[in-house]
matplotlib code that plots the C-alpha trace (Angstrom):
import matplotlib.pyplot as plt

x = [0.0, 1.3, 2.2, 0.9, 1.4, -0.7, -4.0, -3.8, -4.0, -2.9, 0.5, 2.9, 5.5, 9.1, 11.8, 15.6, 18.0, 21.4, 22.9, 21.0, 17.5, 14.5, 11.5, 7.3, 5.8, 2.6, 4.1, 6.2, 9.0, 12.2, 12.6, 14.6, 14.8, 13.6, 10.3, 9.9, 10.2, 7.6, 5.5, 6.0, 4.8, 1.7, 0.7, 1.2, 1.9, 4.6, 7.0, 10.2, 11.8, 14.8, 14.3, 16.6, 15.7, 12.2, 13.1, 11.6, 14.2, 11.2, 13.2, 16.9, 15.5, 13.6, 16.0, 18.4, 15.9, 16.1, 20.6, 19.6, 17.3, 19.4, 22.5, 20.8, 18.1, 17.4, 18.8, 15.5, 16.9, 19.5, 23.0, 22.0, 18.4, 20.7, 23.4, 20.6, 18.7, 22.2, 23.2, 19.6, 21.2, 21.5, 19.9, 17.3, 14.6, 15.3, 12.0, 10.4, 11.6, 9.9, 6.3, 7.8, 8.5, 5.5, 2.8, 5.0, 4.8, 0.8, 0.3, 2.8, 0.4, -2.8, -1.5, -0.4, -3.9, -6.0, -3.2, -3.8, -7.8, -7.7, -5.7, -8.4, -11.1, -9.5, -9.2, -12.9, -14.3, -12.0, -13.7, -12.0, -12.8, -16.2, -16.1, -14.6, -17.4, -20.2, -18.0, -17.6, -21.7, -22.4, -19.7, -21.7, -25.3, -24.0, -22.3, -25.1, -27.4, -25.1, -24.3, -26.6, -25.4, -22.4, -23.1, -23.1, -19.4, -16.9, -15.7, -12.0, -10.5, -9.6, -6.4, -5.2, -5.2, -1.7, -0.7, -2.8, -0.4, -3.4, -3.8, -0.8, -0.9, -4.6, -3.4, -0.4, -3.2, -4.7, -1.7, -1.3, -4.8, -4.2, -0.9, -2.7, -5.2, -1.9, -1.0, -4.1, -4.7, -1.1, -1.6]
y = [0.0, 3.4, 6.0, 9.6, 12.8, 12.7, 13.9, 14.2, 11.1, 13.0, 13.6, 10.9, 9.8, 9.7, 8.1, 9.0, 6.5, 6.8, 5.3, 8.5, 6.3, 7.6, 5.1, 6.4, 4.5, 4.6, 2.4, 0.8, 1.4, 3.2, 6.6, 9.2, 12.9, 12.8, 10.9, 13.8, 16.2, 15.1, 14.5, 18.3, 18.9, 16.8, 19.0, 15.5, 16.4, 14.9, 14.6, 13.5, 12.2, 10.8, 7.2, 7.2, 10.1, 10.8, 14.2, 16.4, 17.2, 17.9, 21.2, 20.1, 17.5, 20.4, 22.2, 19.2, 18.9, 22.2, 22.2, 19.3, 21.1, 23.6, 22.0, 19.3, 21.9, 25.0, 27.5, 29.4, 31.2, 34.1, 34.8, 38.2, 36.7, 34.1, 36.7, 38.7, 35.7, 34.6, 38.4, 38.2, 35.1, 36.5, 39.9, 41.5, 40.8, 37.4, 36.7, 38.4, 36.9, 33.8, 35.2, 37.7, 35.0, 32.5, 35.9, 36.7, 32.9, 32.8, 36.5, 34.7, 31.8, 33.7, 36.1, 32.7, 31.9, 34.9, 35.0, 31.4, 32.6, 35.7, 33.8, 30.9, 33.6, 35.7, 32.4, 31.8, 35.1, 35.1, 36.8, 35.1, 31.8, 32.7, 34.3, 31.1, 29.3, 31.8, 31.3, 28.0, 27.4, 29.8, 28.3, 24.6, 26.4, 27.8, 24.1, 22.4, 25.0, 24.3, 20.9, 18.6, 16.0, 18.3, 18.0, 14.2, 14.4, 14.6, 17.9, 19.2, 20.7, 24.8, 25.3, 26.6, 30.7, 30.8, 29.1, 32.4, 35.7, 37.7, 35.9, 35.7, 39.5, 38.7, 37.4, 39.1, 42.2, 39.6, 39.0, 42.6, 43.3, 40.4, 41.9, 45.2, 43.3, 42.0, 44.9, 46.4, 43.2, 43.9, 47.2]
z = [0.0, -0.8, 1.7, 1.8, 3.4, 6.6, 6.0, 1.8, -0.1, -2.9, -2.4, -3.5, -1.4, -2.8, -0.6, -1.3, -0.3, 0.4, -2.9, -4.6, -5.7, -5.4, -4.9, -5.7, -2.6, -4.6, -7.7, -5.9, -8.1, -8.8, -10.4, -11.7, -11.6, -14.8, -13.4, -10.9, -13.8, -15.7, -12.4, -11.7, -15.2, -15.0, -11.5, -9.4, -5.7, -4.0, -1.1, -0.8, 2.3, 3.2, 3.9, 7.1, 8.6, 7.4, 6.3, 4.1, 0.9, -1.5, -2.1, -2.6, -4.9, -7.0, -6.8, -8.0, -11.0, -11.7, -12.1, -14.4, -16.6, -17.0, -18.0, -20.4, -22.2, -23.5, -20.1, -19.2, -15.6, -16.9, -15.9, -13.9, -12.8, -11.0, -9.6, -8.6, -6.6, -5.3, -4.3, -2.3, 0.4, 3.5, 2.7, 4.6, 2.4, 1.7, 3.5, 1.1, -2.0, -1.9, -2.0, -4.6, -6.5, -6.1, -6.7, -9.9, -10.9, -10.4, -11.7, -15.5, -15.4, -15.6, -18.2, -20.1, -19.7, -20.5, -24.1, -24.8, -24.2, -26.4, -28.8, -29.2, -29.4, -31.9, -33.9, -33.3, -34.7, -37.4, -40.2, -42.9, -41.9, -41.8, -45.3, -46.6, -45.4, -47.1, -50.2, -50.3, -49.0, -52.5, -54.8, -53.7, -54.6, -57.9, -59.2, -57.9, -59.9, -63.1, -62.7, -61.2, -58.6, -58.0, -54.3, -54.2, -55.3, -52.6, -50.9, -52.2, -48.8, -49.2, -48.8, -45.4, -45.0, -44.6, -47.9, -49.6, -49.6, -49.3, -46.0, -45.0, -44.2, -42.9, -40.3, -39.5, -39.0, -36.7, -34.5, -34.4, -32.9, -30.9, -29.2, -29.1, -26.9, -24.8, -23.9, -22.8, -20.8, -19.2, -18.1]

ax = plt.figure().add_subplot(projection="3d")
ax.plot(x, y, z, "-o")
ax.set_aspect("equal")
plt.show()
């Protein structure tokens, strides 16, 4: 039977032994930082303890996670954001930073939402889409008007906006109300 946090059967319990492996007490099997990684990604709460002591290293092993992300991908934390957090160690407001940093991490996440939201209803009321469809609903009445049993034959796809030129700038107009709408969102 799996072990969990007292009081939330939700959070997974990871135990770190000494020889560095990490065991999910809820599969009952071994793991690696990469695991945890995509664990973190997937929004799965866990713990991890130190199977000798019982202590809670959830944050040295993020943390851990975090050095290996960085030095196997695409660097996402810059050189002065880094001397900057470092510089903050041992400062008076060191307190502080944390809740700086978790408000500024909730406040990116729901401007990453309300963009992917304005994106998708930009996309929605797109007014070209909407006057290929009236096109192609007329261009089906006319050939079936000239050409009877012209709608019994299959449907030819339109081609996507963005092979058209005249589109292409279409929608470049689009992104640019779009980031207009950004902006005013931002401010």
């Amino acid at each position: 039977m799996a072990e969990t946090a007292s009081g939330d059967d939700n959070t997974v319990i990871i135990k770190k032994y000494a020889n560095r492996r990490l065991y999910n007490t809820r599969s009952s099997s071994y793991i690696t930082l990469d695991h945890l990684a995509k664990m973190t990604r997937e929004g799965v709460d866990y713990k991890v303890l130190d199977a000798k002591t019982g202590s809670d290293i959830t944050h040295t092993i993020l943390t851990q996670i975090i050095m290996e992300e960085e030095s196997n991908g695409e660097q996402m934390l810059p050189v002065n954001f880094l001397r900057e957090l470092i510089s903050m160690y041992g400062n008076q407001m060191q307190s502080l930073i944390p809740h700086y940093l978790e408000a500024s991490m909730e406040n990116f996440r729901a401007n990453q939402a309300k963009l992917a939201k304005a994106f998708e209803d930009s996309l929605g009321n797109n007014p070209l889409a909407k006057l290929a469809e009236q096109n192609m609903a007329m261009f089906r009445a006319a050939s079936s008007a000239f050409m009877p049993g012209a709608e019994k034959q299959p449907e030819t796809k339109a081609p996507p906006a963005a092979e058209n030129p005249g589109d292409l700038s279409a929608l470049r107009d689009q992104m640019a109300e779009i980031q207009k709408r950004l902006d005013a969102l931002g401010k």
